[in-house]
C-alpha positions as CSV (number, residue, x, y, z in Angstrom):
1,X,-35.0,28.4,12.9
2,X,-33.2,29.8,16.1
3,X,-33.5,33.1,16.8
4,X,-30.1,34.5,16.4
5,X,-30.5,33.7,13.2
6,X,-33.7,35.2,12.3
7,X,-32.1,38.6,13.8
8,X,-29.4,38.4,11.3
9,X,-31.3,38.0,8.0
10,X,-32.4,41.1,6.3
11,X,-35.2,39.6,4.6
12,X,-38.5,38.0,6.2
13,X,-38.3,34.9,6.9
14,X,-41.3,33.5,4.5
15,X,-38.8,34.7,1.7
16,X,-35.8,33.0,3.2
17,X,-37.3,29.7,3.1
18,X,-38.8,30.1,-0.3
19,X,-35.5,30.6,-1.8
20,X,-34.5,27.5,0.3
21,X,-37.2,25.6,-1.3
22,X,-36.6,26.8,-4.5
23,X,-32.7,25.7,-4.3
24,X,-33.6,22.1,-2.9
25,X,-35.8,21.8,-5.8
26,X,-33.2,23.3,-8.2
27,X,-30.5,20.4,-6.5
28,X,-33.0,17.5,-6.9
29,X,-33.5,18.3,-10.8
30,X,-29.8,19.0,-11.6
31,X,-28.8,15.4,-9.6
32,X,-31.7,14.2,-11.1
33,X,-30.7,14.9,-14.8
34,X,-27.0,14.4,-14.3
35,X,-26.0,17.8,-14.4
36,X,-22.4,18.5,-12.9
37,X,-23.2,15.8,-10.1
38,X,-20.4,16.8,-8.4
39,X,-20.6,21.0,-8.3
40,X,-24.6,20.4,-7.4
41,X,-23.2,17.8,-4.9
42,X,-21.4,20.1,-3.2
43,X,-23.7,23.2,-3.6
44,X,-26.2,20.2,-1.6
45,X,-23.9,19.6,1.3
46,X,-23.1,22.8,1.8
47,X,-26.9,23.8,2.1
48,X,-27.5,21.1,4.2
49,X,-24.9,21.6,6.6
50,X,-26.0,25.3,6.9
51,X,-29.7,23.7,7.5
52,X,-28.6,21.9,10.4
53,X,-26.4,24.5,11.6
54,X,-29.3,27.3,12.0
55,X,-32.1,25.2,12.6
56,X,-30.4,22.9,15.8
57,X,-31.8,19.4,17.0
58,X,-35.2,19.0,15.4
59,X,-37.2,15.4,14.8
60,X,-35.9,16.9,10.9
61,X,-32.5,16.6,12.0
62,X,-31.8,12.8,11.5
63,X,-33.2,13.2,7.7
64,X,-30.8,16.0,6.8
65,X,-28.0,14.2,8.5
66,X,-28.6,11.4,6.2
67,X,-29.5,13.4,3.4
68,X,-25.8,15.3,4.2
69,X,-23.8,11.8,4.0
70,X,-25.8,11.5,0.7
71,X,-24.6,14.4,-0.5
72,X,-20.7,13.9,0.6
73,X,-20.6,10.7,-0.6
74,X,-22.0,11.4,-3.8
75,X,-19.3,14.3,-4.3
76,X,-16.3,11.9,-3.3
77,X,-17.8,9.6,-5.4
78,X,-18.1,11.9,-9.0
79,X,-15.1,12.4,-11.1
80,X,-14.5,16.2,-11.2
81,X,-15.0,16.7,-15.4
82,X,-14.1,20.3,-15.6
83,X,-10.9,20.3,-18.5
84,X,-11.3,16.9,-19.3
85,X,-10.0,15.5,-22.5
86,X,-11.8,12.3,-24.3
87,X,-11.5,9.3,-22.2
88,X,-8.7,7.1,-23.6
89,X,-9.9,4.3,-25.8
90,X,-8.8,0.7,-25.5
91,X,-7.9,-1.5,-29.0
């Protein structure tokens, strides 16, 4: 983590990045099981870009670079399904 960023959090860091672990888990069960792909999809990328944003250029960075295209492709990718009415039927 870069300094300037450390200055600005108001909790230690060890609690920082145990809510960061405990959100990439919570993303990795809620994609796992299917649940609103595309809101957790988001949540995801926009975690990961802050990631890379505070952390800088790290051997880690290539991973969460991939793991970010991941993430955008899998929210272009899932129909929104907020208001949705049954899927018309054919026949």
């Amino acid at each position: 983590m870069k300094p300037w960023v450390a200055g600005l959090l108001p909790i230690p860091i060890a609690q920082v990045m145990m809510g960061t672990a405990i959100l990439d888990i919570a993303i990795g069960v809620f994609l796992l099981i299917n649940f609103l792909s595309r809101l957790t999809a988001i949540v995801g990328a926009i975690h990961l870009a802050v990631i890379l944003i505070v952390s800088g250029i790290t051997d880690i960075t290539v991973r969460d670079i991939g793991l970010l295209a991941g993430m955008l492709a899998l929210m272009i990718d899932s129909p929104p399904r907020l208001g949705e009415a049954d899927p018309p039927r054919l026949g």
